[in-house]
Short mmCIF file of the C-alpha atoms (twelve columns), coordinates in Angstrom:
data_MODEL
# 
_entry.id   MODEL 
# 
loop_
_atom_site.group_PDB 
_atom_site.id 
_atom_site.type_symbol 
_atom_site.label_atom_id 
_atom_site.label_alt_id 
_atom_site.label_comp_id 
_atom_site.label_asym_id 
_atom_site.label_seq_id 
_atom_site.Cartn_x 
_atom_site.Cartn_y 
_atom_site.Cartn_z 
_atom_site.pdbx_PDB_model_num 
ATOM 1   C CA . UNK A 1   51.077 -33.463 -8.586  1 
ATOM 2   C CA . UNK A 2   52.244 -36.218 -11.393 1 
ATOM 3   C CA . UNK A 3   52.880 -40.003 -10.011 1 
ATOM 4   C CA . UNK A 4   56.316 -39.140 -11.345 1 
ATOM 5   C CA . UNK A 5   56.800 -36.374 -8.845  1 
ATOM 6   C CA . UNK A 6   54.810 -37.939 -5.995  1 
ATOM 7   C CA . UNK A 7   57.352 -40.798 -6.862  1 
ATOM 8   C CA . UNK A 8   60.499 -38.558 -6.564  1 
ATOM 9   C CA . UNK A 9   59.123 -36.588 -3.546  1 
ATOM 10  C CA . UNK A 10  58.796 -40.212 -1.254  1 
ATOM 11  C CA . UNK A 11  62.191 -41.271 -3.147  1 
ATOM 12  C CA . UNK A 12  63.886 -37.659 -1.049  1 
ATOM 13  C CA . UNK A 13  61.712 -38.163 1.785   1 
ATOM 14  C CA . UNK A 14  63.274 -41.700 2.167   1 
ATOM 15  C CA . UNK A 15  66.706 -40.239 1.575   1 
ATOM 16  C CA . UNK A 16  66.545 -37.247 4.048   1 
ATOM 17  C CA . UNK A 17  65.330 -39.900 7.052   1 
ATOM 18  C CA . UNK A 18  67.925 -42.411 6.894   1 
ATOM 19  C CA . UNK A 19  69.184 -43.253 9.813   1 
ATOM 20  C CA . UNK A 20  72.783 -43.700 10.399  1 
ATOM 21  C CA . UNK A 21  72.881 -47.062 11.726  1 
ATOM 22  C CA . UNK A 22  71.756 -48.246 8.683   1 
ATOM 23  C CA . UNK A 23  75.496 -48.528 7.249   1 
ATOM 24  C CA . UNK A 24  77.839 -50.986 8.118   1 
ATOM 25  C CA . UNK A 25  79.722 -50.117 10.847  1 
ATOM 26  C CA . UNK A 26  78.002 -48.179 12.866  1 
ATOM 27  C CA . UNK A 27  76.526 -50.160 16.183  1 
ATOM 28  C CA . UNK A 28  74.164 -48.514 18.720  1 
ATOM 29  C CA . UNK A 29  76.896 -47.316 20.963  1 
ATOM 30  C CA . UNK A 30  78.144 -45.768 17.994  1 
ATOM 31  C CA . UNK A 31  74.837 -44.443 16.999  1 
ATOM 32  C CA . UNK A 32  73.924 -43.176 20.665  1 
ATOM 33  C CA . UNK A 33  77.512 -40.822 20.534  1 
ATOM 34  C CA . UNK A 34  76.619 -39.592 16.874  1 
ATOM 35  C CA . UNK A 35  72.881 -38.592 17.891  1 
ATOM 36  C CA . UNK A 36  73.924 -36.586 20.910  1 
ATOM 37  C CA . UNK A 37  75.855 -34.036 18.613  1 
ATOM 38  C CA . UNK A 38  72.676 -34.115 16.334  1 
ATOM 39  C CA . UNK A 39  74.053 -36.652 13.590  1 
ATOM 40  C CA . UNK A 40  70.604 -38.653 13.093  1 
ATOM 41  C CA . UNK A 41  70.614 -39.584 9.152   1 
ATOM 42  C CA . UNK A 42  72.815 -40.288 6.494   1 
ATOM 43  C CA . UNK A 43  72.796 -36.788 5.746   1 
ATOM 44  C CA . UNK A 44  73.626 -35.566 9.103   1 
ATOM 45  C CA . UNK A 45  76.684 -37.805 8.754   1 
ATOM 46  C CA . UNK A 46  77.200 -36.215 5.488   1 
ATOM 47  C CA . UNK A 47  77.420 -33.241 6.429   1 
ATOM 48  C CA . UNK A 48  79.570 -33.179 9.005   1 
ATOM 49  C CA . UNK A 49  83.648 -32.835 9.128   1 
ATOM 50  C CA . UNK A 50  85.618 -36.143 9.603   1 
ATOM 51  C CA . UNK A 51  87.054 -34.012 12.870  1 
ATOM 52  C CA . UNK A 52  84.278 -33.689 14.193  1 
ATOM 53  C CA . UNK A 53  82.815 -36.871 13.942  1 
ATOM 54  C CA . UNK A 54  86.153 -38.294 15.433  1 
ATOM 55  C CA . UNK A 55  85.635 -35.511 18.428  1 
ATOM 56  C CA . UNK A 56  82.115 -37.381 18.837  1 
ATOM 57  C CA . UNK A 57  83.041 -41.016 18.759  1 
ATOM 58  C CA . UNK A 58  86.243 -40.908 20.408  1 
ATOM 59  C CA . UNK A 59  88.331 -42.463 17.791  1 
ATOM 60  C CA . UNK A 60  91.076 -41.220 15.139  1 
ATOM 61  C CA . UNK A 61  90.848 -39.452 12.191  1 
ATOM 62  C CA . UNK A 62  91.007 -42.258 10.382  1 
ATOM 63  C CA . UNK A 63  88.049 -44.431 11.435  1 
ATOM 64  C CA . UNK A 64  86.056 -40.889 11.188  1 
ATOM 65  C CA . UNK A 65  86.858 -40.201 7.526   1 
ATOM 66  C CA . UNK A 66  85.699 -43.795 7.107   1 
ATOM 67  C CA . UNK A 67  82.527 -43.001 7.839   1 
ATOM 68  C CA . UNK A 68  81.910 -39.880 6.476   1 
ATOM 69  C CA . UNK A 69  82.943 -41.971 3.323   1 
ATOM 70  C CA . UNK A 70  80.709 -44.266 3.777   1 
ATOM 71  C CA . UNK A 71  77.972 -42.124 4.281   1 
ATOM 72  C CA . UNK A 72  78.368 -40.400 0.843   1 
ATOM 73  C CA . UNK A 73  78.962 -43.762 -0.869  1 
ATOM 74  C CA . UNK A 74  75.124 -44.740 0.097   1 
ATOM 75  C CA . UNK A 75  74.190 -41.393 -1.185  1 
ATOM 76  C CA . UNK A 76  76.143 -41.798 -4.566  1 
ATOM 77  C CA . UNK A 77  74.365 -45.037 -4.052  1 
ATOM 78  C CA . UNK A 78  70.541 -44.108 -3.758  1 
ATOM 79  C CA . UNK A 79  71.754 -40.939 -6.550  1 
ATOM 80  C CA . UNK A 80  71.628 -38.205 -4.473  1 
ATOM 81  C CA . UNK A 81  75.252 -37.771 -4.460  1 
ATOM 82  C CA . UNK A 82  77.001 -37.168 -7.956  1 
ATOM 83  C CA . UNK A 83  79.407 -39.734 -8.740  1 
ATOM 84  C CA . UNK A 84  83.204 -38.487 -8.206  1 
ATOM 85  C CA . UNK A 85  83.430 -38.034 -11.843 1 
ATOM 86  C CA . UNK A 86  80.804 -36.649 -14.084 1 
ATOM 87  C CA . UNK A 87  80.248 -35.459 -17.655 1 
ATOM 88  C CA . UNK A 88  79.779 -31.125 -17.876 1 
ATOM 89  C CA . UNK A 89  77.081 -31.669 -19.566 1 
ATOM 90  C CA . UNK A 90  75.244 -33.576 -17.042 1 
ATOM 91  C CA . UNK A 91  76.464 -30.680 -14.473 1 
ATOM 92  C CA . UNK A 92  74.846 -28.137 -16.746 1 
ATOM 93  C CA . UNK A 93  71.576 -30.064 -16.954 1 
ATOM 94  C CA . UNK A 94  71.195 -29.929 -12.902 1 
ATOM 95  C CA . UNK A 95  72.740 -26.574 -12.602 1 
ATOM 96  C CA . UNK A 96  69.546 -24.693 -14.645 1 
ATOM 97  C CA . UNK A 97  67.337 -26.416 -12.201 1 
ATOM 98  C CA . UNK A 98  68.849 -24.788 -9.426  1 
ATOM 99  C CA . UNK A 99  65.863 -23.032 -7.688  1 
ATOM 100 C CA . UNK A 100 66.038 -19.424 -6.708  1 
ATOM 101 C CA . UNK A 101 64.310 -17.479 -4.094  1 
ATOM 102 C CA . UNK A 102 62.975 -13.524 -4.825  1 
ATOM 103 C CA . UNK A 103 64.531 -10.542 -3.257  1 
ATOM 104 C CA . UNK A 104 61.667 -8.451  -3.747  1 
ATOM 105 C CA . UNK A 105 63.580 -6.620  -5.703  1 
ATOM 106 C CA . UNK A 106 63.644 -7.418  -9.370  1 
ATOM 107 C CA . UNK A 107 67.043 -5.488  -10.112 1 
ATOM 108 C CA . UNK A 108 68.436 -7.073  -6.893  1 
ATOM 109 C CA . UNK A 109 67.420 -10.303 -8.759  1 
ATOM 110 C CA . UNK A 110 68.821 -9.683  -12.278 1 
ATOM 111 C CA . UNK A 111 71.749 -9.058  -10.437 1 
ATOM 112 C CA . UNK A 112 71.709 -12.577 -9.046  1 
ATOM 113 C CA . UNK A 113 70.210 -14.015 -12.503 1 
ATOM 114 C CA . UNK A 114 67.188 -14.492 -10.870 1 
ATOM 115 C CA . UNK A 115 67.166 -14.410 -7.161  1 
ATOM 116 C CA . UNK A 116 69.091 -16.616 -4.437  1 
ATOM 117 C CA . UNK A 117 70.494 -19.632 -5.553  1 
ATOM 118 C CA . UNK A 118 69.933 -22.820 -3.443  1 
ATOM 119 C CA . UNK A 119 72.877 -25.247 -3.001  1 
ATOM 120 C CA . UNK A 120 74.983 -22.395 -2.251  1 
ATOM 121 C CA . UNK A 121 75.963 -19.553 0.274   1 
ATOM 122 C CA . UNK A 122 75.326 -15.810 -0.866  1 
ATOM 123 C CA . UNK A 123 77.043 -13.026 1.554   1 
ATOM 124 C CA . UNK A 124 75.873 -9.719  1.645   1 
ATOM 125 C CA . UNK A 125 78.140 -7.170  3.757   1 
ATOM 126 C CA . UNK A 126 78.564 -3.728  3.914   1 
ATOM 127 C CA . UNK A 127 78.156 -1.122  6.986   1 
ATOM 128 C CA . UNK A 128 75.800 -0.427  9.253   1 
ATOM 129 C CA . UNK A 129 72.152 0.530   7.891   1 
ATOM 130 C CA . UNK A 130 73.296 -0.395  4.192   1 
ATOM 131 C CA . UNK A 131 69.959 -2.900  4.094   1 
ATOM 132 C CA . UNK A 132 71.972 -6.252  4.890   1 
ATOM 133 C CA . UNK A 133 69.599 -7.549  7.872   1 
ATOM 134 C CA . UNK A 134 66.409 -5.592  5.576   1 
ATOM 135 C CA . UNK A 135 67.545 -8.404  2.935   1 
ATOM 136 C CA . UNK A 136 67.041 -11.071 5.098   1 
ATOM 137 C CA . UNK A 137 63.592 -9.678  6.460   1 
ATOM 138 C CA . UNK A 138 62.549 -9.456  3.162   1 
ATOM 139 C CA . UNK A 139 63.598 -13.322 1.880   1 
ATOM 140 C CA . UNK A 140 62.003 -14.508 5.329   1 
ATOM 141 C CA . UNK A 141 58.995 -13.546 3.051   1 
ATOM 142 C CA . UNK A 142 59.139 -14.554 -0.452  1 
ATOM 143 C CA . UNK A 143 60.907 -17.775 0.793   1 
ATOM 144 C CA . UNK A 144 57.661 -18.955 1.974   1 
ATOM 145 C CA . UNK A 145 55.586 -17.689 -1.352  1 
ATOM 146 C CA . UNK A 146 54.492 -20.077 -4.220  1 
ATOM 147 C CA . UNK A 147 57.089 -20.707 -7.168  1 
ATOM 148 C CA . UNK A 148 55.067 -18.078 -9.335  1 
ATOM 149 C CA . UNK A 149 55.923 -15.491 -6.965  1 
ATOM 150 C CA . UNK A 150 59.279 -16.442 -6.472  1 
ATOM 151 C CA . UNK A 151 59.349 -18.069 -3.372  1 
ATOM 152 C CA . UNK A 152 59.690 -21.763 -2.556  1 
ATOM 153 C CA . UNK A 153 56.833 -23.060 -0.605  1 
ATOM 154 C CA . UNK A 154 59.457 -23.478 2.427   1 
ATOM 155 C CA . UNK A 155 59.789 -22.075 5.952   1 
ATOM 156 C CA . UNK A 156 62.664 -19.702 7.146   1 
ATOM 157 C CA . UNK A 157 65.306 -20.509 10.246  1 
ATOM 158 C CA . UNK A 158 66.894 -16.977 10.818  1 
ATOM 159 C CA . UNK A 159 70.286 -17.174 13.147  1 
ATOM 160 C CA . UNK A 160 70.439 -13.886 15.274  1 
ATOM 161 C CA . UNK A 161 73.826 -13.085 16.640  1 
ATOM 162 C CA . UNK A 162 73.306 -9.264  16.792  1 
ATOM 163 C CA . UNK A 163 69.926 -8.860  18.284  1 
ATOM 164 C CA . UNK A 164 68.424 -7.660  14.772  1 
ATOM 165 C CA . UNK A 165 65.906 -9.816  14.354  1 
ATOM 166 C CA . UNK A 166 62.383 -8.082  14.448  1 
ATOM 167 C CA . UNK A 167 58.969 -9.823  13.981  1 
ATOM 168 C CA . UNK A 168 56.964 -6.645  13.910  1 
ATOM 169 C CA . UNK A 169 59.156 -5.769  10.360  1 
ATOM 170 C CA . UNK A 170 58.618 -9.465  9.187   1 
ATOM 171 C CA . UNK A 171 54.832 -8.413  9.792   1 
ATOM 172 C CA . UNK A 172 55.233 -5.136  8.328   1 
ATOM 173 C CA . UNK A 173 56.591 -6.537  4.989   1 
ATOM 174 C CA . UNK A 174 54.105 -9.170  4.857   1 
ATOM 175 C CA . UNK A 175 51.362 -6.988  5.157   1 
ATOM 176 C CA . UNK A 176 52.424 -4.647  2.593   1 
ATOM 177 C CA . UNK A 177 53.283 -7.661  0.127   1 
ATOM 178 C CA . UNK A 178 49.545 -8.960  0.646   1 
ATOM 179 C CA . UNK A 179 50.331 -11.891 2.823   1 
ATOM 180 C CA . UNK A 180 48.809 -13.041 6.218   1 
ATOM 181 C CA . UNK A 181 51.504 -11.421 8.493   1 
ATOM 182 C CA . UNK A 182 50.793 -14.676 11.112  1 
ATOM 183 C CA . UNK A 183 51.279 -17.163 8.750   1 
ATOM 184 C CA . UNK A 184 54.476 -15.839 7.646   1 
ATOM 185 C CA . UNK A 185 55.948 -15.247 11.142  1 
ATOM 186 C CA . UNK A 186 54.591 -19.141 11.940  1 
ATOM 187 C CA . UNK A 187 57.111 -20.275 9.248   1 
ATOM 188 C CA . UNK A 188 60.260 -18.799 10.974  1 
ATOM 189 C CA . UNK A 189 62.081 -20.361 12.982  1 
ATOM 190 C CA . UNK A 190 64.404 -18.035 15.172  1 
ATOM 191 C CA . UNK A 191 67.747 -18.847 16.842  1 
ATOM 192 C CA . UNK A 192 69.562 -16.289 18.802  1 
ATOM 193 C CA . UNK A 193 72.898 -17.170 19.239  1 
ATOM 194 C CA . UNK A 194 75.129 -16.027 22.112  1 
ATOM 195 C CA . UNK A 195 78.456 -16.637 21.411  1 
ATOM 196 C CA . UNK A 196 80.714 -18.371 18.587  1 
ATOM 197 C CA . UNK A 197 80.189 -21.410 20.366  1 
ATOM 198 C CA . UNK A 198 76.568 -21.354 20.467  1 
ATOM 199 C CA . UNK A 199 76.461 -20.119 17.144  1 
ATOM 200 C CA . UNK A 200 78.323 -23.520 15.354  1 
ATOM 201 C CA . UNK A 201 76.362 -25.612 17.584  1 
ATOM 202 C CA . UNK A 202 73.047 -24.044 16.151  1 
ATOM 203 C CA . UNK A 203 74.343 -24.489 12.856  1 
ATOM 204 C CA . UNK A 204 75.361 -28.135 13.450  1 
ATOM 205 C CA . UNK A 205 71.661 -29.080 14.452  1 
ATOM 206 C CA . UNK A 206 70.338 -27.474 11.170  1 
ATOM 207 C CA . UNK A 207 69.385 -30.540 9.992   1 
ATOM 208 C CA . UNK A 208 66.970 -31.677 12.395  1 
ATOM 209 C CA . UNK A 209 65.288 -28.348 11.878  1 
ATOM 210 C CA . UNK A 210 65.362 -28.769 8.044   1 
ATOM 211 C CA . UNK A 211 63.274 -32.234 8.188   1 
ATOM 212 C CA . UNK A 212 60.917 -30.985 10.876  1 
ATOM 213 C CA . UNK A 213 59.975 -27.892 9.350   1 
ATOM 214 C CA . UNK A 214 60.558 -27.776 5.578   1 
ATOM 215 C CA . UNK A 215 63.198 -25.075 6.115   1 
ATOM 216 C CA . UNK A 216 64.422 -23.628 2.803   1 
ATOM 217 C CA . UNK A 217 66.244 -20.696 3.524   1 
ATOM 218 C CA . UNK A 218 68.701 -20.326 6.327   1 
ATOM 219 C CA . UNK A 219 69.567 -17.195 7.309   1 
ATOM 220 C CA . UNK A 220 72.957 -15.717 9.381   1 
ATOM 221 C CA . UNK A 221 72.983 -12.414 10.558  1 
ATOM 222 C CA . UNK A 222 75.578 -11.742 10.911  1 
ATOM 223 C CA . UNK A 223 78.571 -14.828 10.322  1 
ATOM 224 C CA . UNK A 224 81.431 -12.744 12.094  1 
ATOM 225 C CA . UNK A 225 80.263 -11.095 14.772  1 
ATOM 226 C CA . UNK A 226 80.451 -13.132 17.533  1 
ATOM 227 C CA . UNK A 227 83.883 -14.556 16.270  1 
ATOM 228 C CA . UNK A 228 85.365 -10.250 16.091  1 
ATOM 229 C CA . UNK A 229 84.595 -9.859  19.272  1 
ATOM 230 C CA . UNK A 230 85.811 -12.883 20.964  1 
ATOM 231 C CA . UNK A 231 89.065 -13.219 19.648  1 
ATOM 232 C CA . UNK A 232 90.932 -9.825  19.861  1 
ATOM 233 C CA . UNK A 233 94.560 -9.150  19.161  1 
ATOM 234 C CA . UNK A 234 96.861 -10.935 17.009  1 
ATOM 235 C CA . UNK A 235 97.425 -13.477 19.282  1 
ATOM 236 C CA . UNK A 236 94.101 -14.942 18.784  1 
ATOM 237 C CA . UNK A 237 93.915 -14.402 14.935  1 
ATOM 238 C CA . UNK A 238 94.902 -17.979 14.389  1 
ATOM 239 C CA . UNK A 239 92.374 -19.565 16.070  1 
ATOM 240 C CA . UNK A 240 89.515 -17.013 15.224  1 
ATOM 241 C CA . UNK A 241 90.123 -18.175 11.587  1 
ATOM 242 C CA . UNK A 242 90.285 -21.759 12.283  1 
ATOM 243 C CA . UNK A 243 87.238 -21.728 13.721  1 
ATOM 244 C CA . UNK A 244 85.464 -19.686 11.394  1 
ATOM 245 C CA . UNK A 245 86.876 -21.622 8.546   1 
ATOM 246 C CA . UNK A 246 85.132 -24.534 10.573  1 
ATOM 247 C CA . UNK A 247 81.996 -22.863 10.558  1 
ATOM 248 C CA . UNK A 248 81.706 -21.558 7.089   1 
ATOM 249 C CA . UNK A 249 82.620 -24.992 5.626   1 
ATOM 250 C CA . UNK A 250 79.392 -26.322 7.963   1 
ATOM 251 C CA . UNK A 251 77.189 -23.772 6.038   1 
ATOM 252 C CA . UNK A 252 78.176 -24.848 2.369   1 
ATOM 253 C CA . UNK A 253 78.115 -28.567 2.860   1 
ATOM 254 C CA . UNK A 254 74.455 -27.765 4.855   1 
ATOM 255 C CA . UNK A 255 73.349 -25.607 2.038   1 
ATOM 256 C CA . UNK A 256 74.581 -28.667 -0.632  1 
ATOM 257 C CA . UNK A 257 73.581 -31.562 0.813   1 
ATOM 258 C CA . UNK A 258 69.965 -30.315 2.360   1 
ATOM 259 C CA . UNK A 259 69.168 -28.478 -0.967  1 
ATOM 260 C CA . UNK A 260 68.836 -25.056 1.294   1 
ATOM 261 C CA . UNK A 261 69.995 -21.686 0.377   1 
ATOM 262 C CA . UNK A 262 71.970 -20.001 2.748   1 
ATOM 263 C CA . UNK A 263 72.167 -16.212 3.548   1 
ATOM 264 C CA . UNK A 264 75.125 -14.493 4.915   1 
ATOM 265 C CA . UNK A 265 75.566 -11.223 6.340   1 
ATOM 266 C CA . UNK A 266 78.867 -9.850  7.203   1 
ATOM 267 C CA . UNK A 267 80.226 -6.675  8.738   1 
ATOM 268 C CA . UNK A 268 83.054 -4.641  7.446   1 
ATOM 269 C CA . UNK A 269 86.145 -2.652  8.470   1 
ATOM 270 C CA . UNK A 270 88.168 0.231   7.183   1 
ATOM 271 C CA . UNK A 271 91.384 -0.219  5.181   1 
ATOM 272 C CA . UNK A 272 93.928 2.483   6.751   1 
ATOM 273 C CA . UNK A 273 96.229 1.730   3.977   1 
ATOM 274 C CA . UNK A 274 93.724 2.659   1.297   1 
ATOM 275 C CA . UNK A 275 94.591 6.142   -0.147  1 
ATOM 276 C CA . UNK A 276 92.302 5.867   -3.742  1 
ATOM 277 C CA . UNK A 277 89.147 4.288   -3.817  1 
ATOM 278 C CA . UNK A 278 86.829 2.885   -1.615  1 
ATOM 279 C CA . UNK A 279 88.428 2.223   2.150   1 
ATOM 280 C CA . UNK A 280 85.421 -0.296  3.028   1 
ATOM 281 C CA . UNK A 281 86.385 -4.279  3.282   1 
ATOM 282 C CA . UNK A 282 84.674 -6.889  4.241   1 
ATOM 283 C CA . UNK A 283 85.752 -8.880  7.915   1 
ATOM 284 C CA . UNK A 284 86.519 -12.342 8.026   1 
ATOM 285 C CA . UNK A 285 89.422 -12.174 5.787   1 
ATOM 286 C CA . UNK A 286 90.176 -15.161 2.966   1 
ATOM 287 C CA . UNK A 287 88.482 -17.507 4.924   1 
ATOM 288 C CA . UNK A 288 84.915 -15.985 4.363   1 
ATOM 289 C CA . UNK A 289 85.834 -14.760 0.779   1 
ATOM 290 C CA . UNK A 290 86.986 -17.911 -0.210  1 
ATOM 291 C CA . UNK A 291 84.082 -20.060 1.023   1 
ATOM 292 C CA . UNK A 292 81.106 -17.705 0.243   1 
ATOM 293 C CA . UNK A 293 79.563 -18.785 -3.466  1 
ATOM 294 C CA . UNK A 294 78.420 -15.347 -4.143  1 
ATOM 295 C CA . UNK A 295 79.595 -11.934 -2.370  1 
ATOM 296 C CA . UNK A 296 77.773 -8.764  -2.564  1 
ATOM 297 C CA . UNK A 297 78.891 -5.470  -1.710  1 
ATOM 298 C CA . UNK A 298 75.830 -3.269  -0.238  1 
ATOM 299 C CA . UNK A 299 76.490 0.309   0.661   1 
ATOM 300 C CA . UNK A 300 74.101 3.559   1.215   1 
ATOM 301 C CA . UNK A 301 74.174 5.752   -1.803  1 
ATOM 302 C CA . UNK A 302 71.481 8.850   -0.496  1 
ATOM 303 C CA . UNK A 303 68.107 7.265   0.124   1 
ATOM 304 C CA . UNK A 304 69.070 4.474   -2.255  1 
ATOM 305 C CA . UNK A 305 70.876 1.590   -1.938  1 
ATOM 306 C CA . UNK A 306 73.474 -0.342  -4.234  1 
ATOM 307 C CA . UNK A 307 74.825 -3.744  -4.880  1 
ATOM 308 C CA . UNK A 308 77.247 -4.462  -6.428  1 
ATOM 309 C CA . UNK A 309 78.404 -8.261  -7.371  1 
ATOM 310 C CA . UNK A 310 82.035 -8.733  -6.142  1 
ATOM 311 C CA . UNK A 311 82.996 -12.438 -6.317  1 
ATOM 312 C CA . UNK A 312 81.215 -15.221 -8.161  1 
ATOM 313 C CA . UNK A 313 81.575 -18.075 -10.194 1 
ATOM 314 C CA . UNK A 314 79.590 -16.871 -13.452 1 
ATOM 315 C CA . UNK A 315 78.061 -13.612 -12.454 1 
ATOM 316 C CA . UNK A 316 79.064 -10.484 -14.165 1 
ATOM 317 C CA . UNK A 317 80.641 -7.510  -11.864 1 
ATOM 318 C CA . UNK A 318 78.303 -4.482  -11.806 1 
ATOM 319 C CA . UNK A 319 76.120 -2.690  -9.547  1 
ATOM 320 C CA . UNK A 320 72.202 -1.999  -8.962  1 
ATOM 321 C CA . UNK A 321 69.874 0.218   -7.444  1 
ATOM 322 C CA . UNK A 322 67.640 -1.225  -4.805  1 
ATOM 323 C CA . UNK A 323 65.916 0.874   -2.358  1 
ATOM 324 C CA . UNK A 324 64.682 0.017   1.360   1 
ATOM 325 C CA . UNK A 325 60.571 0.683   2.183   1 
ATOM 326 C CA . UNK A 326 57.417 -1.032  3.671   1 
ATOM 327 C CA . UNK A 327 57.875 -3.599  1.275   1 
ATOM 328 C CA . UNK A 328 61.380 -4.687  2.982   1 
ATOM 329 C CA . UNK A 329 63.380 -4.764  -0.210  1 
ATOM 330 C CA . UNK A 330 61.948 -2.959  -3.412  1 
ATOM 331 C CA . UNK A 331 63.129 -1.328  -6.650  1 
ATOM 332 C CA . UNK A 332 63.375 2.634   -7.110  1 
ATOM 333 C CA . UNK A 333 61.143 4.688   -9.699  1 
ATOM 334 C CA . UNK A 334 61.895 4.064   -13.183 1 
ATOM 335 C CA . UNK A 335 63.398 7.715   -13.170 1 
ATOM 336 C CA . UNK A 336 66.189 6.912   -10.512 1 
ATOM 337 C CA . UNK A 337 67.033 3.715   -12.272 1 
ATOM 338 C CA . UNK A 338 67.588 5.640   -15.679 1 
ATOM 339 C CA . UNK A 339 69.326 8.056   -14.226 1 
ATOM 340 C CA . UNK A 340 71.834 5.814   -12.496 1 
ATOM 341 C CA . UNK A 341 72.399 3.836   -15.646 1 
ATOM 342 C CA . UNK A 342 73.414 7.013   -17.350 1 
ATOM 343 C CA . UNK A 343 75.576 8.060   -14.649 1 
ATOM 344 C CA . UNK A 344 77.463 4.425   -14.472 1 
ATOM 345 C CA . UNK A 345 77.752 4.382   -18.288 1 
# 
């Protein structure tokens, strides 16, 4: 490593472990109330929604916003934060070094021009056994390979809300990709969340877990369950979007401000109304579909499997093959592929 990154690495370790009471205004009382909902550094405060920081300190909006503000003024301070107004150019020079995490699958990755982007929230959904929660097997992998393998030398945290995480598939995949299945599974960290509520209070300690373990992927499988079958009936529908509006928000500041990529799965439901076409749409309504960088559609197609790129910012809309083996996520034979291309063209 050069001085010049050793230099930069202790300039982001410095960054990610400043503590909150190290901006004016906040006293140890104040502190004390903001560490008990997990709100240690700078970036904590960051993070977090001027609501709930008010909820936490006990005081208006007002005084929250404040220092939420204040907390991304020392960032735009130490640059880590952009300033509120910068040149394209400058956005364009960052942007292509945005790092990117392997599939497995290298048509999965052309797909995503080059695998999963950090900084930013990719959702995969489609129905059951489609290869959503095989995805996020698979990345719990590469994630923790070297850069010339496509991974990113960082450790997983993997949010179970539907009882689909399995260790003896993380194993199985590792083995087959030539890694020590032990290490891998010793660089996941697994939370199983039991309801919506648990589930945003996991996601609002992410960034203890981040620092402590050199977590660069975080995984969610799956965002909506918990919140479908909580809040049933119309009657509820306000406040099941609220709150999942809440929680999505949480994941794409976390994934910004911590430099993490974050994974997404999301069930789907039929469209009655649908009489040409595909039926299948995802749950979660505009909420999810406005908040989610990048949404994938992933649906069974024989023994294969296809993904097709729905919503993004730059990415074209088209589909892939991918197929599901012991290698988690992998691509078909060349004669499949060709033979899909011809059929699509």
């Amino acid at each position: 490593m050069s001085k010049a990154d050793e230099s930069d690495q202790a300039g982001k370790s410095y960054i990610s472990n400043l503590e909150i009471d190290q901006l004016e205004g906040i006293g140890p009382a104040t502190k004390a109330k903001l560490n008990d909902i997990g709100i240690v550094t700078v970036l904590d405060l960051a993070v977090k929604s001027p609501s709930d920081v008010a909820e936490a300190v006990g005081s208006d909006l007002a005084r929250a916003t404040e220092l939420c503000n204040k907390a991304r003024a020392k960032l735009v301070e130490l640059k880590y934060f952009d300033d509120d107004f910068v040149s394209a150019s400058e956005i364009y020079r960052r942007r292509k070094a945005i790092e990117r995490i392997s599939t497995g699958s290298r048509n999965l990755d052309d797909l995503l021009a080059g695998g999963i982007e950090t900084q930013a929230v990719t959702e995969f959904y489609g129905e059951f056994g489609s290869g959503k929660t095989q995805i996020c097997h698979t990345l719990c992998v590469t994630t923790q390979l070297s850069n010339e393998f496509g991974g990113l030398n960082g450790q997983v945290v993997y949010v179970d809300t539907e009882n689909t995480f399995r260790p003896e598939r993380i194993a199985e995949i590792a083995r087959a990709r030539g890694q020590n299945s032990d290490e891998i599974l010793n660089g996941i960290v697994v939370a199983k969340a039991f309801n919506s509520s648990h589930q945003e209070l996991i996601v609002g300690e992410l960034g203890a877990q981040i620092r402590e373990h050199g977590i660069r992927l975080v995984v969610i499988d799956s965002a909506v369950a918990h919140y479908r079958a909580e809040f049933l009936g119309r009657g509820t529908l306000s406040e099941r979007q609220q709150r999942l509006n809440r929680f999505m928000h949480t994941l794409v500041r976390t994934a910004e401000v911590y430099n993490v990529a974050v994974v997404a799965t999301n069930q789907v439901q039929s469209s009655p109304d649908t009489f040409f076409g595909d039926p299948t749409k995802a749950t979660g309504g505009n909420v999810v579909a406005h908040t989610s960088t990048y949404r994938i559609y992933v649906r069974k197609s024989g023994k294969n499997r296809v993904a097709r790129m729905v919503d993004s910012p730059y990415h074209a809309e088209r589909e892939v093959v991918f197929i599901l083996d012991e290698k988690g996520i992998d691509d078909p034979s060349e004669e499949v592929s060709s033979s899909r291309r011809r059929n699509s063209s």
